[in-house]
N, C-alpha and C positions, 0 to 999 in steps of 0.2 A: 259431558261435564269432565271424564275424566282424560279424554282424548286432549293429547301433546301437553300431557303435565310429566313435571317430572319429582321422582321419588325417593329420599335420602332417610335409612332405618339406622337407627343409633342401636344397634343390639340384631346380633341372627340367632336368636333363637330359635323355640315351636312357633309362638306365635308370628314371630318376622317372616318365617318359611310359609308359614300359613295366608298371612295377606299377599303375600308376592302370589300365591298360587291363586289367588283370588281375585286380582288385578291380572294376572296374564292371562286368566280363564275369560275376560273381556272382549278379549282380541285387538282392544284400541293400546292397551299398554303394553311395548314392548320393554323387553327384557332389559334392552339397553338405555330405558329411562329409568331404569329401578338401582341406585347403588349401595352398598350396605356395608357397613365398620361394625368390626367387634374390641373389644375390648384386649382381646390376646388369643381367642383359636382359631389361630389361621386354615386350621384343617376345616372347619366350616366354614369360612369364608369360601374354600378351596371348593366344597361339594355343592352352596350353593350358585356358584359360578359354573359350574361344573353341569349339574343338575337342570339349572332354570335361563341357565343365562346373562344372569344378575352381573353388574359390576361392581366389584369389591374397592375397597376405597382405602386408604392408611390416612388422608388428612382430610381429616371430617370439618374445621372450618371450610374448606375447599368446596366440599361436597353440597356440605349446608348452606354455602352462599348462591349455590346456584340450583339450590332444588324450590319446586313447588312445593310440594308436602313435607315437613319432617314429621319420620316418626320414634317417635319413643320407646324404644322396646326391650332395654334392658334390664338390670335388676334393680326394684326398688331405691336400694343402700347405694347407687351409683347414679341417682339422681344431680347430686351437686356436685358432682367432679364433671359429667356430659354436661351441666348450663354451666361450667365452666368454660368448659372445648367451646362450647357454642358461641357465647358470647363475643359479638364484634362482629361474626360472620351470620345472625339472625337478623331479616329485617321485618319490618311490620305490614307489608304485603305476603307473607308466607305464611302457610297454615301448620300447628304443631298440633300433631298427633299425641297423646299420651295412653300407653295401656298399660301404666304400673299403677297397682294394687296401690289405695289407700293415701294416692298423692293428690291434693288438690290442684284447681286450675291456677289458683291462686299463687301457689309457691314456684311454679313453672313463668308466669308474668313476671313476677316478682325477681327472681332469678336473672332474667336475661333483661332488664331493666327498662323493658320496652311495654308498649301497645301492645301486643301481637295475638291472635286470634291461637285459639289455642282449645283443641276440644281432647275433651278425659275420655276413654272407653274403656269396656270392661265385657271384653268375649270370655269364652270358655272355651276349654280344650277341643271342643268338639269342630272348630275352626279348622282342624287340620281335614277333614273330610267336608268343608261347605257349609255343615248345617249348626253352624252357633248362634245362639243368643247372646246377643249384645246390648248396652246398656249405653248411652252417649249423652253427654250433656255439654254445655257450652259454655268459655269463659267468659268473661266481662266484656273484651273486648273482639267477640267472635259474632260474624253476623248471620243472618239465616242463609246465604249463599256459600257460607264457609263451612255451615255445618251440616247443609244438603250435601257438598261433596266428601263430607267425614263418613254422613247418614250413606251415601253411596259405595263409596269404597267397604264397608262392615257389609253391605248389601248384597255383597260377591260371596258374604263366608256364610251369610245365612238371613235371619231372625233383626231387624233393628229396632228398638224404643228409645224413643228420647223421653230426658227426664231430667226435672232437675237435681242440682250436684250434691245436695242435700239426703238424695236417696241413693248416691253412686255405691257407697258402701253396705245398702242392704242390699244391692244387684249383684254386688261379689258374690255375698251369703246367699244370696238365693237363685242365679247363674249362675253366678260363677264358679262358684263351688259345686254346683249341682247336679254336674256329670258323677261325681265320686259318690254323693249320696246316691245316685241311680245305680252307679256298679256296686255299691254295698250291699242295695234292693237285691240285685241281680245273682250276688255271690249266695246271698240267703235264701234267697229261692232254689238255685240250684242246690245247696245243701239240703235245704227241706222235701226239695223232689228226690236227693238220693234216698236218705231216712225215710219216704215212703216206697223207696224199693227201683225206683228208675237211676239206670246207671247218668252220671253225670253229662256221658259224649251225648247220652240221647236229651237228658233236661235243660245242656244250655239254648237247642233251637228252639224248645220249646217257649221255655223263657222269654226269649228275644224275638219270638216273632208277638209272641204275647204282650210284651212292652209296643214294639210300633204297629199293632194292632189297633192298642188302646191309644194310644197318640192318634192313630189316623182319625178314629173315631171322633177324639176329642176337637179337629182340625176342621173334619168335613162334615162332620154335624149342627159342630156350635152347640151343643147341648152342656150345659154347666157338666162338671165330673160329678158331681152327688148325683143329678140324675140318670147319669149311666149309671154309675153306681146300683142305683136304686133299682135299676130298669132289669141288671143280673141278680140281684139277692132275693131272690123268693124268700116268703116267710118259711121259718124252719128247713132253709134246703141248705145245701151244701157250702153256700157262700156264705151264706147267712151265720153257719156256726164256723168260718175260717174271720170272718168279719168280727166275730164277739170275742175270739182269740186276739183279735189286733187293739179292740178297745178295753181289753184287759189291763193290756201291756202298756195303755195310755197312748198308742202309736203317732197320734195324732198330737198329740202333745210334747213327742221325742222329736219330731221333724220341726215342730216351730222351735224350739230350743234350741236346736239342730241352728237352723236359718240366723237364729236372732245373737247365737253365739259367733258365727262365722262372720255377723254383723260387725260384731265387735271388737273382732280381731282385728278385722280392718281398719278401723277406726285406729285402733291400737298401734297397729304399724305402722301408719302416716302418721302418730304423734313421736315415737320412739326414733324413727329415723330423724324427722324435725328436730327433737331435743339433744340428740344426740352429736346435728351439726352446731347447736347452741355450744354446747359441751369444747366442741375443740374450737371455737372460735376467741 
């Protein structure tokens, strides 16, 4: 599917580094169908041409008119100046990638004034090592062949679900943002393993083998997490009273909160950039 397509990233950022590293890991896409525009640092352009291969690009109508894929991948707030560049040189046999936070399918159709197939994603950081979960759903006029090769390409960096766009902004909150709440788990564990006397160099392996431990388990078990859970907490043993420590604290109620806020940020962002191009128009 993805062999002799070719590649045009609107943005080099992490993530733009990250899919290209995930598309070359293919072996069918070479470096020189990938070309990529940034907005003004030429010094990343420079490294990853430098680095991967990639072809960097100064006139992105040029680029865009003759790519298979575009992809999306700059910063939110520079949504409506990029479907400006774009426009005239989009046509409605090309697939448009989008991984900005909080933009719907909608304002990107809308924008370049066409048809055009158009899918939203929403990886998390953890793209730059393979293993993201991602989040994909499809625009109005996107059809299942379009979004099998969206669903394919996210396929390289890890994890895919599809889903409608309706839930895109609770998969930020709870993907996408979800590496950070795991290193916050992680920061607070290893504080807690000092404060019970182990120096920190030794508590972060512990730590982190402990986290993909329990991942694996969760993975190659298939067992719901309460009943692992369940299956370590002896009554009255050692889990059991770190466990009553956690429902103290409402734990479980600070992580939904957690999720249902980061929800709404998202939300909030794709309304505030929207109003905002109302604003100067």
């Amino acid at each position: 599917m993805l062999e002799g397509k070719t590649f045009f990233f609107v943005g080099a950022g992490n993530i733009c580094e990250s899919m290209v590293k995930g598309l070359l890991s293919t072996g069918t896409v070479r470096p020189g169908d990938i070309r990529v525009s940034n907005r003004s640092n030429q010094e990343r352009l420079n490294f990853l041409r430098n680095y991967y291969g990639i072809v960097p690009v100064d006139n992105k109508k040029s680029a865009a008119g003759e790519a298979d894929v575009i992809i999306l991948a700059m910063k939110p707030q520079d949504i409506y100046s990029a479907l400006q560049e774009l426009t005239g040189a989009v046509k409605e046999n090309q697939l448009i990638i989008s991984v900005l936070a909080g933009i719907p399918t909608s304002l990107i159709e809308d924008g370049l004034g066409l048809a055009v197939p158009v899918v939203r994603a929403m990886p998390n950081t953890s793209c730059a090592v393979l293993e993201s979960a991602t989040g994909l759903c499809a625009g109005r006029y996107t059809n299942q062949d379009q979004l099998g090769l969206a669903a394919e390409i996210f396929r390289k960096m890890g994890e895919v679900v599809i889903l409608e766009e309706t839930l895109l902004d609770a998969v930020t909150g709870l993907s996408g943002s979800g590496p950070a709440y795991i290193y916050y788990l992680v920061e607070a564990l290893e504080k807690a393993g000092e404060n019970a006397g182990i120096p920190r160099e030794l508590a972060r392996p512990l730590v982190l083998k402990t986290l993909v431990g329990a991942a694996k388990m969760l993975l190659e078990t298939g067992e719901p997490p309460e009943v692992l859970r369940q299956q370590v907490t002896s009554p009255n043993g050692t889990t059991m009273a770190g466990i009553n420590e956690l429902n103290k604290g409402n734990f479980q109620g600070v992580i939904r909160r957690a999720v249902l806020r980061a929800t709404q940020r998202s939300r909030e962002l794709g309304r505030i950039i929207v109003e905002k191009q109302c604003a100067q128009q």
